[in-house]
N, C-alpha and C positions, 0 to 999 in steps of 0.2 A: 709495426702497425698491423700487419697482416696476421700473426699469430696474436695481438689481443682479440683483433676481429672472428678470428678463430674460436677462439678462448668464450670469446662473450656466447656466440654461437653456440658451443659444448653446455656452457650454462645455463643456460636458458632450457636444452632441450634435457637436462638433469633436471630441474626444475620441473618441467610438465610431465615426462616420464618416469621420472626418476633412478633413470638406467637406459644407458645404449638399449636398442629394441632392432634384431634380424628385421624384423617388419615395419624397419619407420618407414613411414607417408613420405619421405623424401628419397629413399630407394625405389618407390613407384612410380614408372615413367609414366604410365595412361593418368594415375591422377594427376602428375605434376604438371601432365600435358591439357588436361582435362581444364586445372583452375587457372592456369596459362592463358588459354584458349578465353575463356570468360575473360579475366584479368584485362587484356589486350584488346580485347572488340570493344569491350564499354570504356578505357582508357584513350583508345583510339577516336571514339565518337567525342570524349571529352577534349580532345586536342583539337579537331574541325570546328566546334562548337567555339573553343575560346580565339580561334585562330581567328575564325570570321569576324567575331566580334571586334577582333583588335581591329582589323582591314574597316571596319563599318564606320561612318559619321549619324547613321539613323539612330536617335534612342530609342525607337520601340526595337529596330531589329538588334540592335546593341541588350536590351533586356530581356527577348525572345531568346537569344542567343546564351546569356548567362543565368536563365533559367534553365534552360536544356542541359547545359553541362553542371548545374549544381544536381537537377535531376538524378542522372546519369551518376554523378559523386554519391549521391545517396543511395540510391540501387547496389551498388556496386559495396558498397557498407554493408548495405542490410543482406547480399548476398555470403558477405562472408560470416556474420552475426549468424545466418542461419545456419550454417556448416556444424556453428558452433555448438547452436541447439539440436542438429539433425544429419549428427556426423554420415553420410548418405550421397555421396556426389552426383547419383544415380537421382535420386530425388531430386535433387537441386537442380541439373541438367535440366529435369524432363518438363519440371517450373520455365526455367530460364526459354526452351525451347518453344514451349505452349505462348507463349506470351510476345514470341517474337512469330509466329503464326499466323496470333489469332487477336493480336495487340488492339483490341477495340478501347479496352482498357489502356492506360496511360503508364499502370502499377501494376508489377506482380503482386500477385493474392499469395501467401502464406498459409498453408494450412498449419493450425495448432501441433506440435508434432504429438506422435500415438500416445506417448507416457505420460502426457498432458493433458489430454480430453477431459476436459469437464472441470480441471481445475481455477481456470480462467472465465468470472461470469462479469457480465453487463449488467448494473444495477439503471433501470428504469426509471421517467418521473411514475412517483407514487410506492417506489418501492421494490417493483418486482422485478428481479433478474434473467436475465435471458444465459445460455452458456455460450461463448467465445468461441467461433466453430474456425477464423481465419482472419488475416489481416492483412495493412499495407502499410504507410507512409499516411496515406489520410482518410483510411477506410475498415469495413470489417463486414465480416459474413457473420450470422449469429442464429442461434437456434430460440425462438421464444413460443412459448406457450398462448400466447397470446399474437394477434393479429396487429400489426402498425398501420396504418393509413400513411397509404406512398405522398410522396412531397410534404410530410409533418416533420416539424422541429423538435428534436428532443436531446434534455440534460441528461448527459449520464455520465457514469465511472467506472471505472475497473474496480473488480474486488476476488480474491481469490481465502480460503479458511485458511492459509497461511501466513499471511500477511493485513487481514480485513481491508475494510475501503480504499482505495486510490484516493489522495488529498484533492488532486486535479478533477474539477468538473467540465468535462467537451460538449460541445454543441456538434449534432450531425442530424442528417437530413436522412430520411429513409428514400431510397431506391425502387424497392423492391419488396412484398413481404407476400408469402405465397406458402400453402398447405403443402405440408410434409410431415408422413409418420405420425401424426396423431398432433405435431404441435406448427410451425411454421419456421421458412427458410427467411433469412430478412437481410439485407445487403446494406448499409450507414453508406452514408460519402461524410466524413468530419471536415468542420467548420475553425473548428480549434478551441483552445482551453480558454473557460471562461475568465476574461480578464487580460490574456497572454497574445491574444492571436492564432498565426499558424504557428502549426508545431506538428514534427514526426511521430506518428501513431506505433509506428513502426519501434520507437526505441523502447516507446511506454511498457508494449508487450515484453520486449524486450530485458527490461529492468526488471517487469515483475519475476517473469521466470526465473531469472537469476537470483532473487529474494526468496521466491519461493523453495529452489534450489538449496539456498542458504538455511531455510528453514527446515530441511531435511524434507519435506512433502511432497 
């Protein structure tokens, strides 16, 4: 049992390297220690979170409780999702650390990684695109030429020239929308996809990049 578990093991890292590598990521003890460390603190909040809940008779603290730990399940996703996109543990970290800081926010913010910039836009009601400057689970930072009126409800989509329109149209609320460099800073909180509900903002980005990837762009 131990040498297929081996075997499968060998396979798999044939498969993504295509050859033993001096410099695998698993001869690294500070990385190994590095996603370890992440791994374990968000896993660990996810076990107190389910724990309690089991110990509880209250259903709001019973729902309070297994929102927290699905939270935390989804963070914890979208932190290794982004390794994926911004091989960088050093970046990842300094996200992960800012946010346990400075946590007014509920969501780490993603910045678009550098070989991406500008390929990800926000199509506008009426038409016009803004570019995809960062994102979350139900959020986005965004650069538009145009000014939004804070507390306005707007349809929009993903759309990138590699792949045209996102099918999905979200509903989000502006935040924030504030002069910078000649166009404006603007912050969404998402409502969710018309028709569907909530839903991870976080995977959407996600999916396109890897499409976009796909398309060689």
């Amino acid at each position: 049992m131990k040498e297929t578990s081996i075997d499968r093991v060998g396979d798999r890292c044939r498969r993504i390297c295509g050859e033993a590598r001096d410099d695998c990521f698993i001869n690294s003890r500070k990385k190994i220690n590095c996603i370890a460390d992440m791994v374990v603190n968000k896993t660990a909040v996810m076990s107190i979170s389910l724990g309690a809940l089991m110990k509880s008779n209250d259903p709001e603290i019973m729902k309070k409780k297994a929102e927290g730990a699905m939270r935390n399940a989804a963070e914890l996703s979208n932190w290794i999702k982004y390794l994926q996109m911004v091989p960088d543990l050093q970046a990842l970290s300094s996200l992960v650390l800012d946010a346990v800081s400075e946590e007014k926010r509920m969501e780490i913010r993603y910045p678009l990684p550098a070989e991406d910039e500008g390929k990800i836009r926000v199509v506008l009601p009426g038409g016009q695109e803004a570019v995809l400057a960062d994102f979350s689970q139900s959020g986005l930072g965004m650069v538009s030429a145009e000014q939004l009126g804070n507390g306005s409800e707007q349809h929009c989509r993903l759309t990138s020239d590699a792949t045209g329109p996102h099918m999905d149209v979200f509903s989000a609320k502006v935040m924030y929308s504030v002069p910078s460099g000649g166009g404006y800073v603007t912050g969404m909180r998402i409502g969710g996809v018309m028709g569907q509900g909530a839903f991870n903002f976080f995977n959407m980005v996600n999916q396109l990049l890897l499409d976009i990837e796909m398309q060689g762009l």
